[in-house]
VEXVEX-55541 format. One record per atom (N, C-alpha, C): residue number from 1; residue in one letter; x, z, y negated. Coordinates in nm, 2 decimals. Last residue first. Example, Ala and Ser with C-alpha at 12.3 -4.5 7.8 and 13.67 -1.06 7.14 Angstrom:
BEGIN
ATOM   seq   type        u        w        v
ATOM     2      S     1.28     0.71     0.22
ATOM     2      S     1.37     0.71     0.11
ATOM     2      S     1.29     0.79     0.00
ATOM     1      A     1.32     0.78     0.57
ATOM     1      A     1.23     0.78     0.45
ATOM     1      A     1.32     0.78     0.33
This chain:
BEGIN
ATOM   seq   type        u        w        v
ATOM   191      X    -2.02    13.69   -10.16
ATOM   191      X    -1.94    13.66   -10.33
ATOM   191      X    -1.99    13.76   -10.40
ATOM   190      X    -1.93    13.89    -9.86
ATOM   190      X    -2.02    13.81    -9.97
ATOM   190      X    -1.95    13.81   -10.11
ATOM   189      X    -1.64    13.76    -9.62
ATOM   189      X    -1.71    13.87    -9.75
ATOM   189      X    -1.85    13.83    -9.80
ATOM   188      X    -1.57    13.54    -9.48
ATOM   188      X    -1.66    13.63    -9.49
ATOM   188      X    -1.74    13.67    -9.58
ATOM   187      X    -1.35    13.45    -9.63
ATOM   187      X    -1.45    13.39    -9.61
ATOM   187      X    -1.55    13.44    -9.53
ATOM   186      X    -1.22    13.66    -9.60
ATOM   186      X    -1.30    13.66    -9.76
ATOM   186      X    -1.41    13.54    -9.73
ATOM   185      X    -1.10    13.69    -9.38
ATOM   185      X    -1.19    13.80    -9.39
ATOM   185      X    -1.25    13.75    -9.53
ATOM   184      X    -0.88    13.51    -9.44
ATOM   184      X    -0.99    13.47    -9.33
ATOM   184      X    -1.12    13.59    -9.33
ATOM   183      X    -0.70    13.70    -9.54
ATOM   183      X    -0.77    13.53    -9.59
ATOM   183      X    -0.90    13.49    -9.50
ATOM   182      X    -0.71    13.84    -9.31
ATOM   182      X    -0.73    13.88    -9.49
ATOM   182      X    -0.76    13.78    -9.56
ATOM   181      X    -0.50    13.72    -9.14
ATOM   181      X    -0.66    13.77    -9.11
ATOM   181      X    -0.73    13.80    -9.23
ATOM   180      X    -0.25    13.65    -9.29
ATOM   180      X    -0.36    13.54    -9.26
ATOM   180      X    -0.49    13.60    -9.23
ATOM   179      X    -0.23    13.93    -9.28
ATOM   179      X    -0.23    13.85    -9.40
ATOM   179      X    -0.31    13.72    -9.43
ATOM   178      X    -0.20    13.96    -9.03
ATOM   178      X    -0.25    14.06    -9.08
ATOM   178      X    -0.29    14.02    -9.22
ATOM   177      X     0.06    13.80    -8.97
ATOM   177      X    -0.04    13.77    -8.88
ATOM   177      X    -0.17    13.82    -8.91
ATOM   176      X     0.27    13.85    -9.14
ATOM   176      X     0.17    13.72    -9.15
ATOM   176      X     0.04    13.74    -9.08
ATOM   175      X     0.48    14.07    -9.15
ATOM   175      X     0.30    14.09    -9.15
ATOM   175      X     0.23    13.98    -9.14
ATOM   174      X     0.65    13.92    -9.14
ATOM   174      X     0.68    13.96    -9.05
ATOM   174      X     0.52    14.07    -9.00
ATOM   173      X     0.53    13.60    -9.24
ATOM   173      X     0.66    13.74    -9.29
ATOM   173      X     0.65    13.78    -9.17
ATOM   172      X     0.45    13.35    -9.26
ATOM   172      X     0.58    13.36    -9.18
ATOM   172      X     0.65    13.45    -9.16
ATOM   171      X     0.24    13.38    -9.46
ATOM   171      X     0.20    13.37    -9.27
ATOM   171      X     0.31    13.39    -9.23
ATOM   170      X     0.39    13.21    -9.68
ATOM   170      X     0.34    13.36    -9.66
ATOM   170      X     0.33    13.42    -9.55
ATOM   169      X     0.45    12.97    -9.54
ATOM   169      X     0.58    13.03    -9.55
ATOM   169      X     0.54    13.22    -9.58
ATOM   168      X     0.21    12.85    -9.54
ATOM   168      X     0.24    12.88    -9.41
ATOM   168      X     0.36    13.00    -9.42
ATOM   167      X     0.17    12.84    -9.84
ATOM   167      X     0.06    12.95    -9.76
ATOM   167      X     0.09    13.00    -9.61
ATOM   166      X     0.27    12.65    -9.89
ATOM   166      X     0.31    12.77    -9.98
ATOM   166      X     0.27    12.90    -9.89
ATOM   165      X     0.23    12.42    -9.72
ATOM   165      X     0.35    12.47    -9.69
ATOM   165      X     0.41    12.66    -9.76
ATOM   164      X    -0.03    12.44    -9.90
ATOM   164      X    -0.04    12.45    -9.72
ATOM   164      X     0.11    12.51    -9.71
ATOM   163      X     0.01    12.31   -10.12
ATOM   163      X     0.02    12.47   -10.15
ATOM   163      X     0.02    12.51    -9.96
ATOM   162      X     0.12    12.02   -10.09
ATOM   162      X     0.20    12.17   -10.08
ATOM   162      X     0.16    12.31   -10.09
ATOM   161      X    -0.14    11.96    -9.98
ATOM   161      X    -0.01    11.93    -9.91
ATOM   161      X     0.11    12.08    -9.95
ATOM   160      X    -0.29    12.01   -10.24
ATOM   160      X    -0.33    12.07   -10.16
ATOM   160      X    -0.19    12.06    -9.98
ATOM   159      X    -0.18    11.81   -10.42
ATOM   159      X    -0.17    11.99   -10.45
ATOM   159      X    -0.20    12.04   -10.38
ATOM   158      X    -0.22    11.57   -10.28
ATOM   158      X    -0.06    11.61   -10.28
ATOM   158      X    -0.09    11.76   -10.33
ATOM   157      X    -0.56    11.65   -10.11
ATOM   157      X    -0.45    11.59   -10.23
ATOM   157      X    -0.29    11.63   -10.22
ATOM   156      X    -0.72    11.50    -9.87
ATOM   156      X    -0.61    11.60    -9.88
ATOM   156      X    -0.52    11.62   -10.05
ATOM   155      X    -1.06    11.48    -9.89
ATOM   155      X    -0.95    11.42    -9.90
ATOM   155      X    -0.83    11.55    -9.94
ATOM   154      X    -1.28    11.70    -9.68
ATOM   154      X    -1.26    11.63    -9.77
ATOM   154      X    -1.13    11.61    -9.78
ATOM   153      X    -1.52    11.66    -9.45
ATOM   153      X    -1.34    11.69    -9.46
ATOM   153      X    -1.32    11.69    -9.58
ATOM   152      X    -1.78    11.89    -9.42
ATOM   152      X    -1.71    11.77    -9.43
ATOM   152      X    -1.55    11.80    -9.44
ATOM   151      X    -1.78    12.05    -9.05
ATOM   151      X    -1.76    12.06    -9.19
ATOM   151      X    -1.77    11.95    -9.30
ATOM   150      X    -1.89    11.89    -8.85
ATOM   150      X    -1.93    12.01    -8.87
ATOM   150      X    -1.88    12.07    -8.98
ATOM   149      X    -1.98    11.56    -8.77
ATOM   149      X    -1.85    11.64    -8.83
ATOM   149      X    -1.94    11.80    -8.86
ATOM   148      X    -2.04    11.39    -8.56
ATOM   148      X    -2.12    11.57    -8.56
ATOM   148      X    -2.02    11.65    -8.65
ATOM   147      X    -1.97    11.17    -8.59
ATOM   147      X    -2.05    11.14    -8.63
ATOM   147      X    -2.12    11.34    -8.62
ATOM   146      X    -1.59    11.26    -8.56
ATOM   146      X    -1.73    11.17    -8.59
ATOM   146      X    -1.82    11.15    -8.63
ATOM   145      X    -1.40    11.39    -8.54
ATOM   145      X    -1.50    11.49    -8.51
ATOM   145      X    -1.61    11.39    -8.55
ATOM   144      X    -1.20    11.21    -8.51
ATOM   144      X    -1.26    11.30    -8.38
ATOM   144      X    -1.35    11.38    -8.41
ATOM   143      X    -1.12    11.19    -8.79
ATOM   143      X    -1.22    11.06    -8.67
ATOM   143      X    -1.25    11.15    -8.53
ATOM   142      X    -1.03    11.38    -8.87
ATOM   142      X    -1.19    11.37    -8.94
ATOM   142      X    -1.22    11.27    -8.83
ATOM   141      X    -0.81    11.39    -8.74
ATOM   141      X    -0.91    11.50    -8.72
ATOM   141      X    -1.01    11.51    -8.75
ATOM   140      X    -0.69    11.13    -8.87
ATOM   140      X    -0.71    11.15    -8.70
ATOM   140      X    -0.87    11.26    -8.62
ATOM   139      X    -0.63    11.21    -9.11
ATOM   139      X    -0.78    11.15    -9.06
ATOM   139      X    -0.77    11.13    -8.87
ATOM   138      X    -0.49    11.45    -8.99
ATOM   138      X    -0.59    11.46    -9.08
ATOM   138      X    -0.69    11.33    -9.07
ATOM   137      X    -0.25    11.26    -8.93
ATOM   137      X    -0.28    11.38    -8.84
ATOM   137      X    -0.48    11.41    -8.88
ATOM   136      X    -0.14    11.15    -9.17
ATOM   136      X    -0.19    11.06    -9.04
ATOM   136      X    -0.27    11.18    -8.94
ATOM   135      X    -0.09    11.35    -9.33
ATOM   135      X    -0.19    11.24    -9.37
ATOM   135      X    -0.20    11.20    -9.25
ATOM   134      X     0.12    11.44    -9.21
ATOM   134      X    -0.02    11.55    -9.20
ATOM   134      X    -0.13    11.45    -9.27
ATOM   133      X     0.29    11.27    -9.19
ATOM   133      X     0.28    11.28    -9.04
ATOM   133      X     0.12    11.36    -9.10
ATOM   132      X     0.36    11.20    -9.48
ATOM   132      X     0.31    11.13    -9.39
ATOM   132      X     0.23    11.13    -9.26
ATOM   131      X     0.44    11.48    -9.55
ATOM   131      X     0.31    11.39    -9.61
ATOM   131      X     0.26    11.32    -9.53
ATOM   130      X     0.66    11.53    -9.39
ATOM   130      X     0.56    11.58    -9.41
ATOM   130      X     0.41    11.54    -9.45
ATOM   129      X     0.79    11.28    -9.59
ATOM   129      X     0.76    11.27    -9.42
ATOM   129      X     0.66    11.38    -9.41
ATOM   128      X     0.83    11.38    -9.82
ATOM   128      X     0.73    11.27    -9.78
ATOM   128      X     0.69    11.22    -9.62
ATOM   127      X     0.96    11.66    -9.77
ATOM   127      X     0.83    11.63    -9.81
ATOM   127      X     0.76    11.52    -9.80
ATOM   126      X     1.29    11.47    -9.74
ATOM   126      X     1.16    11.61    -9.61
ATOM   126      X     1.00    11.61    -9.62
ATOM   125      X     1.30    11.32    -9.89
ATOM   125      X     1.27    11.27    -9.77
ATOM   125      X     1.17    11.32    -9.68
ATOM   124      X     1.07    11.35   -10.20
ATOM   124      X     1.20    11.38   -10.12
ATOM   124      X     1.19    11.33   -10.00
ATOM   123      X     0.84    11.30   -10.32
ATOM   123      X     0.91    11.16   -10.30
ATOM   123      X     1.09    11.23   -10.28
ATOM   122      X     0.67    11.52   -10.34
ATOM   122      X     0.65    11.45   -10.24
ATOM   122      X     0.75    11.27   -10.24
ATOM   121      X     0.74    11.65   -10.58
ATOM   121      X     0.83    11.68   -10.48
ATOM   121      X     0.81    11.59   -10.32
ATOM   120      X     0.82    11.47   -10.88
ATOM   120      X     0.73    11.48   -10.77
ATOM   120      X     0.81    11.53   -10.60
ATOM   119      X     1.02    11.63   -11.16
ATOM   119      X     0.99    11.49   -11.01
ATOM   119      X     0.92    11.55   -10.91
ATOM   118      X     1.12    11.80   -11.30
ATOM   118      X     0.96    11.71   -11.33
ATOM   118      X     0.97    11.60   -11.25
ATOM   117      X     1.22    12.01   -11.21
ATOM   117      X     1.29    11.87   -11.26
ATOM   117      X     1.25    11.81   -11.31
ATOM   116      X     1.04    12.18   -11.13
ATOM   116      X     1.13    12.22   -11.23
ATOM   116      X     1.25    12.07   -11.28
ATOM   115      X     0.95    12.02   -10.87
ATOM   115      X     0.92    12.05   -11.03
ATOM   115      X     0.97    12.13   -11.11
ATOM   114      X     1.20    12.05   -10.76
ATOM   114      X     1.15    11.86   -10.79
ATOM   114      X     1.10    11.93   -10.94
ATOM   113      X     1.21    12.34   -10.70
ATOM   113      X     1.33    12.28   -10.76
ATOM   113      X     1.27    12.10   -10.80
ATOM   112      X     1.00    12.35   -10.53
ATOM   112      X     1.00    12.45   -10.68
ATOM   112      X     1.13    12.36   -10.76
ATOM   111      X     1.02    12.25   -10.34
ATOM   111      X     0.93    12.19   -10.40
ATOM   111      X     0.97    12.30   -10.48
ATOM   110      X     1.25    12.38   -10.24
ATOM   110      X     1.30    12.18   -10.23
ATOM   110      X     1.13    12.18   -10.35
ATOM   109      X     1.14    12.58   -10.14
ATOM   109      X     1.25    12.59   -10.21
ATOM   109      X     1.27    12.43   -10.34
ATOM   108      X     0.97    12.54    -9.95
ATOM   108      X     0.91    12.57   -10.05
ATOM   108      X     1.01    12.59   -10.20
ATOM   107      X     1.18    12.43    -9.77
ATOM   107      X     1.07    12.37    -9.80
ATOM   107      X     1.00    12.37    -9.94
ATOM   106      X     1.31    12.64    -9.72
ATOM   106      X     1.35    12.55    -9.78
ATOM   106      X     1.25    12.44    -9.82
ATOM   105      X     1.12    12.80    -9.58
ATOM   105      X     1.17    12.84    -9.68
ATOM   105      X     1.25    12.75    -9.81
ATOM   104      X     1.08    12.63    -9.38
ATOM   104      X     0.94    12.63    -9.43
ATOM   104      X     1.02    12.74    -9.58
ATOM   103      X     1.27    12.70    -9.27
ATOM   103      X     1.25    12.57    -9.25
ATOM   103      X     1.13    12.55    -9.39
ATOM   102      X     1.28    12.92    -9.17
ATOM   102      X     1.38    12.90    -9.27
ATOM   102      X     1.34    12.79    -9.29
ATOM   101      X     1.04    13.00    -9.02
ATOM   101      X     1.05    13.08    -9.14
ATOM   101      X     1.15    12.97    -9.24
ATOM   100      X     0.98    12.94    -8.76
ATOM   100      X     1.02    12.82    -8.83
ATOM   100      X     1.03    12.85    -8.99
ATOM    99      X     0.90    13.15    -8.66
ATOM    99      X     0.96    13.07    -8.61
ATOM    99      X     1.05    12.96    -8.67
ATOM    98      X     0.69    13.23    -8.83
ATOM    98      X     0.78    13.27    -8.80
ATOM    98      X     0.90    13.21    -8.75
ATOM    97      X     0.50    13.03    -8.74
ATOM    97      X     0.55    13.03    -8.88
ATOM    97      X     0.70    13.09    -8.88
ATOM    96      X     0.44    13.11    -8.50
ATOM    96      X     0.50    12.98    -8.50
ATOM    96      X     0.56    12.99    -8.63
ATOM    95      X     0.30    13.37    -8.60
ATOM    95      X     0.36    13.37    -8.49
ATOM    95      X     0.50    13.21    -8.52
ATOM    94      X     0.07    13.26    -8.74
ATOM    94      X     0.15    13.30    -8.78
ATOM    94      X     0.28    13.33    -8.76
ATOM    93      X    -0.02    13.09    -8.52
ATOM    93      X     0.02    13.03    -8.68
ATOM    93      X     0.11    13.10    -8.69
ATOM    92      X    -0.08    13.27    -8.34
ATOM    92      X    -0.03    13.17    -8.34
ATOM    92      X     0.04    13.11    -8.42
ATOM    91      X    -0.28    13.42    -8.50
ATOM    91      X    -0.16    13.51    -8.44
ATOM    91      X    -0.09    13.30    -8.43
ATOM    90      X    -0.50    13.22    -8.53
ATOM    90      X    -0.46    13.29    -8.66
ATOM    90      X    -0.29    13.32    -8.61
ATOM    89      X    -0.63    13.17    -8.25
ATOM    89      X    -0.53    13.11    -8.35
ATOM    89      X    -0.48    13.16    -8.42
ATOM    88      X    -0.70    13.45    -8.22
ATOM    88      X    -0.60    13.41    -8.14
ATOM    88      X    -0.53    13.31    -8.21
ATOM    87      X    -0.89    13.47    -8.42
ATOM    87      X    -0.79    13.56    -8.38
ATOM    87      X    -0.67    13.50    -8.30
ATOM    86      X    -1.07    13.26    -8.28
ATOM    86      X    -1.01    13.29    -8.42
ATOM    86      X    -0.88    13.32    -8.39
ATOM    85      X    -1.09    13.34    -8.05
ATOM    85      X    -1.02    13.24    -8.04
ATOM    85      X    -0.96    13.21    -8.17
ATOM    84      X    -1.28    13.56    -8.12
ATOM    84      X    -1.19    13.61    -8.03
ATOM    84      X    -1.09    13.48    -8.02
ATOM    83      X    -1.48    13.42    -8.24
ATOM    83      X    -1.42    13.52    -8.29
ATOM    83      X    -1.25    13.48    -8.24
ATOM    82      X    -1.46    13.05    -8.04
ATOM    82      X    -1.55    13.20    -8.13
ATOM    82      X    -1.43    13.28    -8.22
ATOM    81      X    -1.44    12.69    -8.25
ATOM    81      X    -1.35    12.89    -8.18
ATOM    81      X    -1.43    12.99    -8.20
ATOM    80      X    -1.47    12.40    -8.17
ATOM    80      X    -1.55    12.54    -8.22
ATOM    80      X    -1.49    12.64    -8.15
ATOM    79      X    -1.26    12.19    -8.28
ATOM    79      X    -1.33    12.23    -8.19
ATOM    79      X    -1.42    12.36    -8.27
ATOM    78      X    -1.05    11.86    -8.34
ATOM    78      X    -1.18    11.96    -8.35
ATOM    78      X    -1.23    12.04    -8.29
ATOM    77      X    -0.75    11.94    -8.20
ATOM    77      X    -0.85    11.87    -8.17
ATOM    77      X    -1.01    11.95    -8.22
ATOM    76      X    -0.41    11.93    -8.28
ATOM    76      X    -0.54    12.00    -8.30
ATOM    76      X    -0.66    11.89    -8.27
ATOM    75      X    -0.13    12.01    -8.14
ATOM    75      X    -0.21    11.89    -8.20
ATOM    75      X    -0.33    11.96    -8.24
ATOM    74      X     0.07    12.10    -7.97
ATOM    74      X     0.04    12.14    -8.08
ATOM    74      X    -0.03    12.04    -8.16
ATOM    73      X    -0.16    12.08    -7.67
ATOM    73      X    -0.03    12.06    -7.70
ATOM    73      X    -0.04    12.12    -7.85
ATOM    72      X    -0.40    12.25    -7.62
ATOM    72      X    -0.26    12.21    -7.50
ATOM    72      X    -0.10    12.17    -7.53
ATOM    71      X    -0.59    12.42    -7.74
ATOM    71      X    -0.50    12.35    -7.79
ATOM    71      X    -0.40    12.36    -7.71
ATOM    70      X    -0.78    12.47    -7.58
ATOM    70      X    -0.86    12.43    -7.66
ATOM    70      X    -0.73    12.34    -7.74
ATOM    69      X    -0.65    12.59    -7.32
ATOM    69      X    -0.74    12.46    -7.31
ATOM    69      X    -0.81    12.39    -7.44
ATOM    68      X    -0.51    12.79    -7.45
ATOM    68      X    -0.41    12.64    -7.41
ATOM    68      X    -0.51    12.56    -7.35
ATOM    67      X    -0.53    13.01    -7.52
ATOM    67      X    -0.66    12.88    -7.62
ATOM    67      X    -0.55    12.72    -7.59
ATOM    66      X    -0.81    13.19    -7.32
ATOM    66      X    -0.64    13.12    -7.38
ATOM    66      X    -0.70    13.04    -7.41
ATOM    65      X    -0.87    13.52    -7.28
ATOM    65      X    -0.87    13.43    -7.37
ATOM    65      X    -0.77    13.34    -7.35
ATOM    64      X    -0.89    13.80    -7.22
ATOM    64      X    -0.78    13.72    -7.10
ATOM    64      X    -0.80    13.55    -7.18
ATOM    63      X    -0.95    14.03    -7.32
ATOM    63      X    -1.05    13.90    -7.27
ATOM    63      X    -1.02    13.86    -7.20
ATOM    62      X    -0.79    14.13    -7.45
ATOM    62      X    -0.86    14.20    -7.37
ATOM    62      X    -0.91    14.13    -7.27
ATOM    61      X    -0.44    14.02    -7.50
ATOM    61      X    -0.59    14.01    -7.51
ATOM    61      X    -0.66    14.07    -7.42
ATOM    60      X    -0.18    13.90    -7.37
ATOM    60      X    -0.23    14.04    -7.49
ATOM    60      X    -0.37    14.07    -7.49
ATOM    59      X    -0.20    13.66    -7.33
ATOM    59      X    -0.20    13.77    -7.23
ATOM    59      X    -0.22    13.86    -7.27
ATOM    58      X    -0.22    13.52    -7.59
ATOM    58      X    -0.37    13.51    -7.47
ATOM    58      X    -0.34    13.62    -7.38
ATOM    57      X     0.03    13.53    -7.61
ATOM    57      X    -0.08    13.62    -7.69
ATOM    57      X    -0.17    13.60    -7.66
ATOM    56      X     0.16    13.36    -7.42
ATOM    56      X     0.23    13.56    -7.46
ATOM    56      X     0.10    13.59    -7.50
ATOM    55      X     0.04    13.10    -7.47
ATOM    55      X     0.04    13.20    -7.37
ATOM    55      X     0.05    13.38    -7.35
ATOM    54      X     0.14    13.05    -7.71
ATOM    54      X    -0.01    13.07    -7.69
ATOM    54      X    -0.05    13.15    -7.54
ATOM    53      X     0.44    13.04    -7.67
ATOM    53      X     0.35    13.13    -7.78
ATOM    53      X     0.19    13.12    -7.76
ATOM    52      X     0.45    12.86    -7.51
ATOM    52      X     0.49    13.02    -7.47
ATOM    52      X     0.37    13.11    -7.56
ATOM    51      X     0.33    12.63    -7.60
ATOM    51      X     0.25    12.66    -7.46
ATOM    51      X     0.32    12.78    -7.45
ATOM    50      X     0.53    12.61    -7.80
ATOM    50      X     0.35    12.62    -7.86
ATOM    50      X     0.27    12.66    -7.77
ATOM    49      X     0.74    12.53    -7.68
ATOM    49      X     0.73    12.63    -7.77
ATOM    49      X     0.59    12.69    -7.79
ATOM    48      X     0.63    12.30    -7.53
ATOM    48      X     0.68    12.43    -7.44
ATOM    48      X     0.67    12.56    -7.54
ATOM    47      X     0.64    12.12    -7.73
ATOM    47      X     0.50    12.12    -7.65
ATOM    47      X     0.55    12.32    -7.58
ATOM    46      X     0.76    12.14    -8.02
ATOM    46      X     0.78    12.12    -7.89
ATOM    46      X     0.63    12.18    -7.78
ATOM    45      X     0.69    12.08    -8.37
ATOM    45      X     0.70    12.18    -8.25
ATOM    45      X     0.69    12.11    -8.13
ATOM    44      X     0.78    11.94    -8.62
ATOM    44      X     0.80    11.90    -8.49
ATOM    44      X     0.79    11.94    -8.39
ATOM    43      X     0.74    12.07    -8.88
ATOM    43      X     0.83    12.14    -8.76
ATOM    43      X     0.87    12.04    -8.67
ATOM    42      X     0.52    11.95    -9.05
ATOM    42      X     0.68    11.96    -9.10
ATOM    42      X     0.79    11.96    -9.01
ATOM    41      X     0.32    11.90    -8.88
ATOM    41      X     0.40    11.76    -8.91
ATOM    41      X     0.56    11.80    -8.98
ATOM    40      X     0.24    12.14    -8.78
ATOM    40      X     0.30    12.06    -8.70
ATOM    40      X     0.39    11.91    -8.76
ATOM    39      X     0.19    12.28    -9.03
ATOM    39      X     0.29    12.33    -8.96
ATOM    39      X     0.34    12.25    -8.85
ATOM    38      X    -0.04    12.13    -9.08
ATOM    38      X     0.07    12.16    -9.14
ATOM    38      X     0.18    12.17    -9.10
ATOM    37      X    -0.20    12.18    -8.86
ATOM    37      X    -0.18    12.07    -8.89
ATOM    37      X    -0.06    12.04    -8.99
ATOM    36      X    -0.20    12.46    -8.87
ATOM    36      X    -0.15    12.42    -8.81
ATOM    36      X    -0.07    12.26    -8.77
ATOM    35      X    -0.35    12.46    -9.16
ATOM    35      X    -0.23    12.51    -9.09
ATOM    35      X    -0.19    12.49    -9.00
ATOM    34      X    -0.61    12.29    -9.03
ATOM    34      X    -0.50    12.27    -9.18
ATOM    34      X    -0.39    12.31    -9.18
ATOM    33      X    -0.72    12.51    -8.85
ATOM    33      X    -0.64    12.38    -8.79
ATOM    33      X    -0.57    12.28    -8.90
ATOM    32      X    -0.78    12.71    -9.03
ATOM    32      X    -0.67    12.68    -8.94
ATOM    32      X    -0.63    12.57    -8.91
ATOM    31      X    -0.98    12.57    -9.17
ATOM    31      X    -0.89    12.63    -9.24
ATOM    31      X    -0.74    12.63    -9.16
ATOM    30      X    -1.14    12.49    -8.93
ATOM    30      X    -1.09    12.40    -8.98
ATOM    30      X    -0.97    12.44    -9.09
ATOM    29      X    -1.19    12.83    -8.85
ATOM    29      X    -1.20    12.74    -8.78
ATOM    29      X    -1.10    12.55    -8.86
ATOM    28      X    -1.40    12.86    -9.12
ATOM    28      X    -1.21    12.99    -9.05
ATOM    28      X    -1.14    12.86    -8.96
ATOM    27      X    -1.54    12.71    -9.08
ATOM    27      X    -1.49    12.71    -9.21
ATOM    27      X    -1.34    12.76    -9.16
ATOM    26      X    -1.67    12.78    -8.85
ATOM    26      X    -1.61    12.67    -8.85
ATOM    26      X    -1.56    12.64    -8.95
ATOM    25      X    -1.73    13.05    -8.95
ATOM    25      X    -1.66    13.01    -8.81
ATOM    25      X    -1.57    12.88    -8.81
ATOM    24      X    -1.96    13.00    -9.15
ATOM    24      X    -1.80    13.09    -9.12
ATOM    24      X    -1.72    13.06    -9.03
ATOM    23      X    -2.13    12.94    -8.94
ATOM    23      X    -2.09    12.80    -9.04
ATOM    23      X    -1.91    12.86    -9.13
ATOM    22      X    -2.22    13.09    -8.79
ATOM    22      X    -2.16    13.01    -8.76
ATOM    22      X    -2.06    12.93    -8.86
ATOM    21      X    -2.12    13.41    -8.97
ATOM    21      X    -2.20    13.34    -8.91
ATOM    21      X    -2.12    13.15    -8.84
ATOM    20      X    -1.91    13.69    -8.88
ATOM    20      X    -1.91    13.60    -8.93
ATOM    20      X    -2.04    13.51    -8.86
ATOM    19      X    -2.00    14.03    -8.92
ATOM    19      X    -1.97    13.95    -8.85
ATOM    19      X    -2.01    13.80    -8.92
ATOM    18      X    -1.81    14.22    -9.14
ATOM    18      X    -1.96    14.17    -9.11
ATOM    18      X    -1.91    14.06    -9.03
ATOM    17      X    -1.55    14.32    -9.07
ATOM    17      X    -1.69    14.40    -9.12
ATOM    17      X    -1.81    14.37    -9.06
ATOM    16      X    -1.42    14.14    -8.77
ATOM    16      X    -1.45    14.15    -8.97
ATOM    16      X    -1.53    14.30    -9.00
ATOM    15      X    -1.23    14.25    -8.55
ATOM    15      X    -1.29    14.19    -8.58
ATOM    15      X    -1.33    14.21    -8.76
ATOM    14      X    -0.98    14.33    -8.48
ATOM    14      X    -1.05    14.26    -8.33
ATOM    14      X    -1.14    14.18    -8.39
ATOM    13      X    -0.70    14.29    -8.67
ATOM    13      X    -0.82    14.36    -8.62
ATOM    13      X    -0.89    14.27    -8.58
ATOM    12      X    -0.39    14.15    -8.58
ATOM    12      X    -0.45    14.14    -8.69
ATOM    12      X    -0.64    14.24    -8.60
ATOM    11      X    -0.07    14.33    -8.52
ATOM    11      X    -0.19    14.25    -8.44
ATOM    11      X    -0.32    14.21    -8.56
ATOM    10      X     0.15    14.45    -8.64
ATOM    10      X     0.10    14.47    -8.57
ATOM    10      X    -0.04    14.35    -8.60
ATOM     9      X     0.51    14.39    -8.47
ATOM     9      X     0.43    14.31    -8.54
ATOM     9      X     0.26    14.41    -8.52
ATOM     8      X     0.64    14.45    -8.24
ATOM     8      X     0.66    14.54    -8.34
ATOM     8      X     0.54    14.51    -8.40
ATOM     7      X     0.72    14.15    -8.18
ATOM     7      X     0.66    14.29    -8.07
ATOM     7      X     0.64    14.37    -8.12
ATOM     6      X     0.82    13.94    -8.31
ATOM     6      X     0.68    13.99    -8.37
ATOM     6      X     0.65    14.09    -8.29
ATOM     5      X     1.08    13.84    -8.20
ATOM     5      X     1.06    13.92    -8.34
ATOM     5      X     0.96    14.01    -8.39
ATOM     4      X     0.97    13.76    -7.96
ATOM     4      X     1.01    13.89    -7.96
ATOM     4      X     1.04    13.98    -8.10
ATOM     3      X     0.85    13.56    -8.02
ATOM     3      X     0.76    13.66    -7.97
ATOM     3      X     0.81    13.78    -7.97
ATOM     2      X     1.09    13.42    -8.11
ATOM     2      X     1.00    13.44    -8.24
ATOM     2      X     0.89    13.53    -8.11
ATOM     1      X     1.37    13.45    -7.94
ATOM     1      X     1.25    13.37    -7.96
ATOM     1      X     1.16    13.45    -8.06
């Protein structure tokens, strides 16, 4: 199982420099759930898969944190994650990525090969399904967050569909988890 690949793995830091303000939060916060949103329409992840892996790494935790009330199944439901839930998603992702490393290899494989063909990679089977399920997933995400949307959404473009798969397959090394925190640290940063 992918928990055991990552026991070695090390853990992404407790926290940023500067601590993130709200509106950071919920930037880190929807960034993720794009990833994961991602990663759920390509994978198919299984409810049990997604309830180990969130489990293992909630126990890890100082806190005792789990984010199997904020995400029960692999679905994503708008929400607000402190820090400490950041974190915990982030490991997740990365964690699941792993998991699904080959999958998300070929993936990224299947889209370098259309365009080097000059055909659109989203009119393969794999990719347009992908498409499908994270288009339908996505406004799902924008309708649940309604009328208190906390970010806007904006529209997904097909360059944005694949660079997601580009970004999950980075998250899938064996550092992902420390890699994705680094991304997540710039939305921090000051410009």
């Amino acid at each position: 199982m992918v928990l055991t690949q990552f026991a070695s793995s090390p853990a992404p830091p407790q926290s940023f420099a500067v601590a993130p303000n709200r509106q950071q939060l919920r930037q880190m916060n929807c960034y993720l759930d794009q990833l994961l949103l991602a990663l759920v329409a390509l994978t198919d992840v299984d409810e049990d898969t997604w309830t180990a892996i969130l489990e293992k790494i909630s126990s890890s935790t100082t806190t005792g944190q789990s984010l199997t009330r904020k995400y029960p199944i692999p679905a994503v439901a708008p929400g607000q994650l402190d820090m400490e839930g950041i974190r915990l998603l982030a490991m997740a992702i990365a964690y699941l990525g792993a998991h699904y490393q080959e999958l998300l290899r070929r993936s990224v494989s299947l889209v370098e090969q259309t365009k080097e063909q000059g055909k659109n990679p989203l009119q393969t089977v794999l990719l347009s399904e992908y498409a499908r399920k994270f288009t339908s997933a996505w406004q799902a995400y924008g309708e649940k967050q309604g009328g208190e949307a906390h970010i806007p959404l904006v529209p997904i473009t097909s360059d944005r569909l694949l660079s997601l798969l580009t970004e999950l397959f980075f998250f899938s090394s064996q550092d992902g988890p420390r890699r994705l925190w680094g991304v997540l640290a710039t939305m921090v940063s000051p410009a």
